[in-house]
C-alpha positions in Angstrom: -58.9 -87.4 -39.6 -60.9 -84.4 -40.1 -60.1 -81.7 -42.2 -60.2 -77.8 -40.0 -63.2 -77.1 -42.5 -64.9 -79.4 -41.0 -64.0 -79.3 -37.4 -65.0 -75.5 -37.9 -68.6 -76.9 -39.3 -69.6 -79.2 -36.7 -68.5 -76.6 -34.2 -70.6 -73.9 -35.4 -73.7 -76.6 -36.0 -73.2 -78.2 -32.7 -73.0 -74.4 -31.2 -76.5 -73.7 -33.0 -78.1 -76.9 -31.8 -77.4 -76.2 -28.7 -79.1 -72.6 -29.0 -82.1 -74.1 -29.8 -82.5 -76.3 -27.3 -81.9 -73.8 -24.9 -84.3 -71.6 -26.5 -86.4 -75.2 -26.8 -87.0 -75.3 -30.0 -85.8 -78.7 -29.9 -86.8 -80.3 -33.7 -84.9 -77.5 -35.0 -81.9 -78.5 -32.4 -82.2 -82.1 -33.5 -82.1 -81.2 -37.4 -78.4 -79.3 -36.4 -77.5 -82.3 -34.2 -77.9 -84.9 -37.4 -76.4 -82.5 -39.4 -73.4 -82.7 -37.2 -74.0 -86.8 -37.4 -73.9 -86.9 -41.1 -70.4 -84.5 -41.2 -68.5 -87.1 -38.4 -71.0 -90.0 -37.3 -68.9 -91.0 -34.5 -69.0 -87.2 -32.4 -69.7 -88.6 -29.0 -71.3 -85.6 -27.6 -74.0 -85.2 -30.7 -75.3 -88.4 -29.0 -76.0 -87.2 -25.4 -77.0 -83.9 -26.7 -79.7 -85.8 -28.6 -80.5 -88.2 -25.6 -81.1 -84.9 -23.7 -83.3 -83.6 -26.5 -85.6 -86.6 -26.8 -85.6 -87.1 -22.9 -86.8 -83.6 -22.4 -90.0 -84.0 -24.9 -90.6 -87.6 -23.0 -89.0 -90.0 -25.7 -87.4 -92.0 -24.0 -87.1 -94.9 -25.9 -85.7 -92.8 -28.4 -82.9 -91.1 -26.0 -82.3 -93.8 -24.3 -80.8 -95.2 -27.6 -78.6 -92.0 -28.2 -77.4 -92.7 -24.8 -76.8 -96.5 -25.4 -74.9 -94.9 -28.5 -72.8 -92.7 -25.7 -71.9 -95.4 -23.6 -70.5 -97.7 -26.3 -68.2 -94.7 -27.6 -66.9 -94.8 -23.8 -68.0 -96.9 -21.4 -66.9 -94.3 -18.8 -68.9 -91.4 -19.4 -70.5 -91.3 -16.2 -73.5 -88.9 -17.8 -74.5 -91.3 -20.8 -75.4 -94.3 -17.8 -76.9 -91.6 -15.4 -79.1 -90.3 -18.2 -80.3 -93.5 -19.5 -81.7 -94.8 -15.9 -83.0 -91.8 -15.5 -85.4 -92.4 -18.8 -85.9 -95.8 -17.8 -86.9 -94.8 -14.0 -89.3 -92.1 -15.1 -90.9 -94.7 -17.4 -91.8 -97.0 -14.6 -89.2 -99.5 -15.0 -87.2 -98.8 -11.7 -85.6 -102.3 -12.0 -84.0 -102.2 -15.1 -83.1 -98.3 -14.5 -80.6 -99.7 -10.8 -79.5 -102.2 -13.0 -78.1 -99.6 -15.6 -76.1 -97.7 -12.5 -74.9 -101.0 -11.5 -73.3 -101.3 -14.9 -72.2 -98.0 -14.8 -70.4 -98.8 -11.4 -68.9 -102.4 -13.0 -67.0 -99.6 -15.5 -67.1 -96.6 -13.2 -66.2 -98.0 -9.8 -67.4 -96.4 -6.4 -68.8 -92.9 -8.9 -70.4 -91.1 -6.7 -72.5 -89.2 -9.2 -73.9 -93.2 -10.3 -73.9 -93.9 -6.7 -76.0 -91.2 -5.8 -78.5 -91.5 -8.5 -79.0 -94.7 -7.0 -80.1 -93.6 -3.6 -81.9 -90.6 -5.3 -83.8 -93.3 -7.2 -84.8 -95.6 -3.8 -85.2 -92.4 -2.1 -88.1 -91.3 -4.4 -89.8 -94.9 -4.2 -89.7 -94.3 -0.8 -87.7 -97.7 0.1 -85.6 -96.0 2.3 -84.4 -100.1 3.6 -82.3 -100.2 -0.1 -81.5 -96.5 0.3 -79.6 -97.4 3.7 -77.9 -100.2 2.5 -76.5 -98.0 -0.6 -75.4 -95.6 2.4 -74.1 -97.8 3.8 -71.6 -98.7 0.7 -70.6 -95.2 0.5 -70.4 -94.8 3.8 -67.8 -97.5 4.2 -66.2 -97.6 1.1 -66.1 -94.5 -0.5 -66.9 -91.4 1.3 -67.4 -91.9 5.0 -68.8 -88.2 6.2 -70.7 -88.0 2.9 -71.9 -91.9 3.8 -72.7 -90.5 7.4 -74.6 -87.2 5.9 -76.8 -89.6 3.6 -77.3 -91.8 6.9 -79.0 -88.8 8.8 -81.0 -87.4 6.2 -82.5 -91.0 5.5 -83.4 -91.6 9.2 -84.8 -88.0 8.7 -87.0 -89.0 5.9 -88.0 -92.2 8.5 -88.8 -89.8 11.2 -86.2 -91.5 13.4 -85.4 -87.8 14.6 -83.3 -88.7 17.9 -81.2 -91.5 15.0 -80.4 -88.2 13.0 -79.8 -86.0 15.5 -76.7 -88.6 16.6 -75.3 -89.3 13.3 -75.2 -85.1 12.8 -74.1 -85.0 16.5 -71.2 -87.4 15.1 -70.4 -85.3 12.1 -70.0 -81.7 14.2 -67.4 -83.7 16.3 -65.6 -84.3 13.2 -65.8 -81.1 12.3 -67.5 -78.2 14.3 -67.9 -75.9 11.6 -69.7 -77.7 9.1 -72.2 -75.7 7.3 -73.7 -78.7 5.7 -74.5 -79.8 8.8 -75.7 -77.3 10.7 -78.0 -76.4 8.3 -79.6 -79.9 8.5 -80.0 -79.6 12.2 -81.7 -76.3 11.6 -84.2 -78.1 9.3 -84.0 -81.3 11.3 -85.5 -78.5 14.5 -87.5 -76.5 12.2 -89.7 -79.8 11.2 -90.1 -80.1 15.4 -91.4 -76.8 15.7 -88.1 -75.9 17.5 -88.1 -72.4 15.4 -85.6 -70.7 18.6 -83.2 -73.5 17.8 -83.6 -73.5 14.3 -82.8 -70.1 14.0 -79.7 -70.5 16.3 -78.4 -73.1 14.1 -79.0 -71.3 11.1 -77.5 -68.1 12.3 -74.1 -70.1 13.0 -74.5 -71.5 9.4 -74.7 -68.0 7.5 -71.8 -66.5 9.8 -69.6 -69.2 8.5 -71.1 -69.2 5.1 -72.8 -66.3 3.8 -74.4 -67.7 0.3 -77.3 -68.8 -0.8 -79.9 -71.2 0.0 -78.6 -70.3 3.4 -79.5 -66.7 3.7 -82.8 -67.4 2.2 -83.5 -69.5 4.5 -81.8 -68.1 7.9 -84.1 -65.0 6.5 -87.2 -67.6 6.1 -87.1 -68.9 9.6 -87.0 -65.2 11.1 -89.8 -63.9 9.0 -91.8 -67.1 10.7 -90.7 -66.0 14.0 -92.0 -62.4 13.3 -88.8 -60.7 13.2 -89.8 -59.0 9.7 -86.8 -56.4 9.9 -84.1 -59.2 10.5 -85.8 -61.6 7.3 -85.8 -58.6 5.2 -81.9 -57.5 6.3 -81.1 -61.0 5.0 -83.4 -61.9 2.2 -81.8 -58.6 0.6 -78.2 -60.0 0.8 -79.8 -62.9 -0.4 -80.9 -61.2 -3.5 -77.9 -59.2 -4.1 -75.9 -62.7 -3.5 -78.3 -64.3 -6.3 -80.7 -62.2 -7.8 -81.7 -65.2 -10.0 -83.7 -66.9 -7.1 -87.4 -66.6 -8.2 -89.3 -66.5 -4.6 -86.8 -64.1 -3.3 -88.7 -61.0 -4.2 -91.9 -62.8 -3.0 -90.4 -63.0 -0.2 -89.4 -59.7 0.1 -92.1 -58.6 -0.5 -93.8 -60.3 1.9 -91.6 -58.7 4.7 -92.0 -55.3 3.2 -95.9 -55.6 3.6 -95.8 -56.6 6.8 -94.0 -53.6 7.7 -96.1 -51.5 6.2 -94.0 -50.4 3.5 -96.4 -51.4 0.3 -95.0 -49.5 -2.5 -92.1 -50.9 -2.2 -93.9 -54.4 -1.8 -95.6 -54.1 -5.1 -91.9 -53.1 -6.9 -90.7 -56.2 -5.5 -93.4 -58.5 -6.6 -92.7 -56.8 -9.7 -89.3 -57.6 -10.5 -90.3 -61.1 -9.4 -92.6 -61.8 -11.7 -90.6 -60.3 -14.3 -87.3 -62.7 -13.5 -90.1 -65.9 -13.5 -90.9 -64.4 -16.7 -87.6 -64.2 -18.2 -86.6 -67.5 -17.1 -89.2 -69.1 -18.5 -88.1 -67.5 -22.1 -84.5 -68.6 -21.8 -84.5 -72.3 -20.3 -85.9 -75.3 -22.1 -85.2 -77.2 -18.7 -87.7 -76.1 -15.8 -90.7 -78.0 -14.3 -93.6 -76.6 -13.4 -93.5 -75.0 -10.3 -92.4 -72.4 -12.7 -95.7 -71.6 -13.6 -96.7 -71.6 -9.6 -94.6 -68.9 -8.8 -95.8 -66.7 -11.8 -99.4 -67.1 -10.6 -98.0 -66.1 -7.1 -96.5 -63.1 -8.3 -99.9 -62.4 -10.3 -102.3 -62.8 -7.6 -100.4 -60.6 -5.2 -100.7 -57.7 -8.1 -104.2 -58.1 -8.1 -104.2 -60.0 -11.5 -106.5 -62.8 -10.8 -107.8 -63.7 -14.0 -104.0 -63.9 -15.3 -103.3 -65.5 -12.4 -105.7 -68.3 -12.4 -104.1 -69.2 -16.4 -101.0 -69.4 -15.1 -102.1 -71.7 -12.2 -103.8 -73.7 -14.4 -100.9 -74.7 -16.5 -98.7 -75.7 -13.2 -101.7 -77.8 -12.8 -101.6 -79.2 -16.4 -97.7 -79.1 -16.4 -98.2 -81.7 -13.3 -100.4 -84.2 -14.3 -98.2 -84.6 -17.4 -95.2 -84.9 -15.4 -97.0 -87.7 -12.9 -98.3 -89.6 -16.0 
């Protein structure tokens, strides 16, 4: 057993790794996370936290080890058999990574989380056929409105609108006021250029549930229906609901130029592009769309030439991310 002098050290190590990661300076926050190895070798969580660290600079042989490590410490750490067929998937081999959730699910029967990942996986393969079936499991085994949910936005990724529109149709005679729902039928209307029903769906949704995404995007649709005064009334609550949402003030702004009020557009683009920049000090996990938003922000303050770097590193950011 370990002495309190120790417990104390690999909570105060383990507590700096994972400051650097954050901060990503992630060789430093593997250099705490061995130290923490070398005090107890068998601390569980040093594993995953290492995974995560090698995964995020595209190791993944390397983190899927530390998770191989996880997983025989306790076969039922859902996270450790998520994470490693995550690695594998992103490296190509999208075999291997749905037979890693299937042995999650021998250990970890009907998980959600594992079963999910699974249909995330077909889903981004685009073999919507193995996606359904998968639904179909959840659907009549584990969760049947979730199963049903899945069901309608597959047949929505198929196009098969008038299929979704009876499996949501389904679902609001289970229950009338869910937001979940609704909100899909308001996208499910806004892809059909039905923007009047959209926003009649989505009005329903953010009087029953007033949080975000939903007022973003009740506010979205009415700033594409020219009601400028309405999408600014709710992208505001919007911000004061989440002020952490990074197109919010670009979407404010937006509104407030289009009502003339510029000023006040430029102080919103503003504080935009100084959130984007203060997220993108303080989170080690982000992609880069990041970098998008920035050069968003940039161009609508007249700073092309800053602008155009920033765009050029979403641009670099991508083509290392669809290697």
């Amino acid at each position: 057993m370990l002495s309190f002098f120790k417990k104390c050290k690999i909570r105060f190590k383990l507590m700096l790794g994972i400051h650097y990661l954050n901060s990503r300076e992630f060789y430093k926050a593997m250099l705490k996370f061995d130290e923490v190895l070398l005090i107890d070798p068998e601390f569980k969580d040093t594993f995953i936290l290492k995974g995560q660290t090698n995964e995020f600079l595209g190791n993944y042989t390397e983190a899927i080890k530390y998770y191989e490590f996880a997983i025989n410490f306790d076969v039922n750490n859902v996270l450790s058999w998520k994470s490693k067929a995550r690695c594998l998937f992103n490296s190509g081999f999208y075999e291997d990574s749905q037979e890693v959730l299937d042995n999650g699910l021998f250990y970890n029967e009907n998980n959600m989380d594992l079963l999910l990942t699974k249909c995330d996986f077909f889903e981004q393969q685009e073999n919507y056929n193995d996606e359904l079936e998968c639904v179909e499991y959840i659907l009549n085994n584990v969760d049947y409105e979730e199963g049903l949910l899945l069901k309608g936005h597959v047949f929505e990724l198929q196009n098969k609108s008038e299929f979704a529109f009876e499996i949501y149709n389904i679902l609001l005679d289970l229950n009338p006021n869910n937001v979940v729902v609704l909100n899909n039928l308001a996208n499910l209307y806004y892809k059909m250029d039905k923007l009047t029903d959209a926003i009649n769906y989505m009005g329903k949704v953010v009087e029953l549930d007033p949080s975000n995404p939903y007022l973003f995007i009740y506010a979205f649709y009415l700033e594409e229906n020219g009601n400028y005064e309405g999408a600014l009334k709710y992208i505001s609550k919007s911000i004061k609901k989440d002020d952490g949402a990074l197109d919010s003030y670009y979407r404010k702004g937006i509104c407030l130029e289009k009502l003339g009020m510029l000023i006040k557009a430029k102080k919103s683009y503003e504080n935009g592009l100084m959130l984007c920049k203060k997220f993108l000090d303080s989170n080690y996990l982000f992609d880069g769309n990041i970098y998008y938003m920035i050069s968003e922000y940039l161009m609508k303050l007249n700073k092309r030439e800053e602008a155009d770097d920033y765009y050029n590193k979403f641009l670099e950011f991508g083509s290392k991310v669809n290697m």
